[in-house]
N, C-alpha and C positions, 0 to 999 in steps of 0.2 A: 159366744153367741152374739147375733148383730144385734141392734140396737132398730128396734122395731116398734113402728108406731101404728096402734089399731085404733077401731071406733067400738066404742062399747054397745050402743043403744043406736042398730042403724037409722041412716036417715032416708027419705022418702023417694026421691030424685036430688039432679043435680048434679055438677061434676064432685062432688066429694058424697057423691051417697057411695060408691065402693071404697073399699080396702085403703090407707092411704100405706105406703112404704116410700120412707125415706131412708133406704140403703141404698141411694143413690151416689154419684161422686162423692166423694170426700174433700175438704177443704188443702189447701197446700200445706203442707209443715216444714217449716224452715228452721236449719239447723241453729246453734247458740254460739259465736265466735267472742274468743274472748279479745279483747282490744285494749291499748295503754293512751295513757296521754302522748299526742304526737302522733299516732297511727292515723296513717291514711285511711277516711272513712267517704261516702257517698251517701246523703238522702236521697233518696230515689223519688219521692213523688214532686219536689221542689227542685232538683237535681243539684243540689248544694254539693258543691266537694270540695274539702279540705282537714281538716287534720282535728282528732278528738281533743277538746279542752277538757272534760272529763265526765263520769255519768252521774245523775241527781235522782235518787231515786226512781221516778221510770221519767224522767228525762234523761236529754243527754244533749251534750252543748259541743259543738263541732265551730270550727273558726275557717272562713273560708279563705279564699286566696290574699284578697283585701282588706282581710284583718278584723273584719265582722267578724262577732260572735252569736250564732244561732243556734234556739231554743226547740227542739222536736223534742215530742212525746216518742217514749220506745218501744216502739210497734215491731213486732217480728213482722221481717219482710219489705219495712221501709228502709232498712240499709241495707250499703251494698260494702263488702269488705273482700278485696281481692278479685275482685268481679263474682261474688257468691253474696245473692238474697240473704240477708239474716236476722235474728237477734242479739244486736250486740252486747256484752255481758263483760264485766271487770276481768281483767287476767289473758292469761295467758292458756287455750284449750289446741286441744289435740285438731288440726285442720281434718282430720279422717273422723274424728268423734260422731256418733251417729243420733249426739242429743238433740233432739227438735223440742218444738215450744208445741204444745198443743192454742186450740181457738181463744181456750180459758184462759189462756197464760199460764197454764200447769209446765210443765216436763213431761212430754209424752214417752209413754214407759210401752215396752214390746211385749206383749204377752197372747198367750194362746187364747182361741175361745175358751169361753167361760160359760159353765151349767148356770143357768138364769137363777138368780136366787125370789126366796116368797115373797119379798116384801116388791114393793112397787109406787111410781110416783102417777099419776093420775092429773093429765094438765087440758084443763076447758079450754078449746077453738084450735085448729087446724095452724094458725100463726102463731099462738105459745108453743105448740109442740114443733115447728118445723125450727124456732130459736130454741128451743132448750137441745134438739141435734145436733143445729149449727156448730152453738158455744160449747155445751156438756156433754156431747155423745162420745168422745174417747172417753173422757172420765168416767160416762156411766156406763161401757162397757167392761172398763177394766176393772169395775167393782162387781157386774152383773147386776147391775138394776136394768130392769125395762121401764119405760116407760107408754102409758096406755092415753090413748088420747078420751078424753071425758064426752063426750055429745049430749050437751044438755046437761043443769043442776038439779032442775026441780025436784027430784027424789033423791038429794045427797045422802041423804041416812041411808034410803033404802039400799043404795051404793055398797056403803060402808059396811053394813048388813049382810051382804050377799058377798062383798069380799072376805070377811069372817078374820078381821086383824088378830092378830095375836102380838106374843114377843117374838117369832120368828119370821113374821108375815106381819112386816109395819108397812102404814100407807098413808102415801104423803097425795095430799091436795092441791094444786095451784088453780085460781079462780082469778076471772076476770071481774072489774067493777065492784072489788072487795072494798066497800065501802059504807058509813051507817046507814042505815035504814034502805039498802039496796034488798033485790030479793036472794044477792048472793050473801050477803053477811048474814038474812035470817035463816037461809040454808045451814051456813056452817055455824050457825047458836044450835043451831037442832043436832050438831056433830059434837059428841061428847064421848070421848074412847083414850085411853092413857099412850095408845100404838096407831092413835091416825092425827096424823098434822093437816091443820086446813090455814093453807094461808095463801096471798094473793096479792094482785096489783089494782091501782083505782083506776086503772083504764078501762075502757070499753073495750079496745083491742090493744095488745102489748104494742103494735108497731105506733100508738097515738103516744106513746111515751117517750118519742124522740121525735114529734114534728115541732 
């Protein structure tokens, strides 16, 4: 099943008063190559090329022509190994292997659709829910969660209520501007259920959490 995002409580006009669907493109995924010390490697966004010093947890220290040693972060897709985009990874792996890295950083795993399961995540504004696709939509399809986009808190209980949680049917919260005495933290004081998680970020908007 894809990974679909609705608006629960439509809105009035606008370009987001219809349907939003983000099964739009998918992000690249690039395969996991394994590499030794001394293996010919490529940073691609700096185009440093010369030979692995070794990998540091999610770094990785490559030493160029001139003897410099250089620090990158290890990002699937900013090297280049053999002339193949990747994620480079300790060892020795099969060139035909068909492991790719998901956005998460997971190991993206090949499986069939999946019957939606009861439970669901429930994320307030059009910009949480198009990042939690970006980064978690393989993961949350290959478990069958969907996620619903929220429009609006002011009646979170009544939400809560009308979804009717259970132990097979848990339901998770993310809220924007979750913070004291906001009217979303006194939204989720009024949320009290052993199978709904309410929790959040203090932004106003997710994307103000990285300017």
């Amino acid at each position: 099943m894809g990974f679909r995002v609705r608006i629960l409580r439509p809105v009035q006009d606008g370009i987001l008063s219809g349907p939003i669907d983000l099964d739009g493109p998918r992000h690249v995924s690039h395969p996991a190559i394994g590499v030794l010390a001394g293996d010919p490697i490529r940073h691609r966004p700096s185009k440093t090329e010369g030979t692995l010093v070794r990998l540091e947890n999610e770094d990785i220290l490559v030493r160029d022509g001139d003897g410099k040693v250089h620090r990158f972060r290890r990002t699937a897709g900013n090297f280049e190994i053999d002339g193949r985009a990747c994620l480079p990874v300790a060892g020795r792996t099969d060139p035909d292997a068909t492991t790719t890295i998901s956005a998460s950083g997971s190991i993206a795993v090949r499986h069939d659709a999946r019957v939606a399961r009861g439970s669901r995540i429930l994320v307030e504004g059009v910009h949480d829910a198009e990042l939690v696709e970006k980064v978690w939509g393989d993961d949350l399809r290959h478990e069958g969660i969907v996620v619903e986009r929220l429009d609006g808190m002011d009646d979170l209980a009544g939400v809560v209520r009308g979804f009717a949680p259970g132990a097979d049917r848990r339901l998770g919260i993310l809220l924007d501007h979750l913070v004291d005495g906001s009217k979303e933290s006194r939204a989720a004081a009024a949320v009290d259920h052993p199978h709904v998680l309410v929790t959040g970020t203090p932004y106003v908007d997710v994307w103000a959490g990285i300017r």
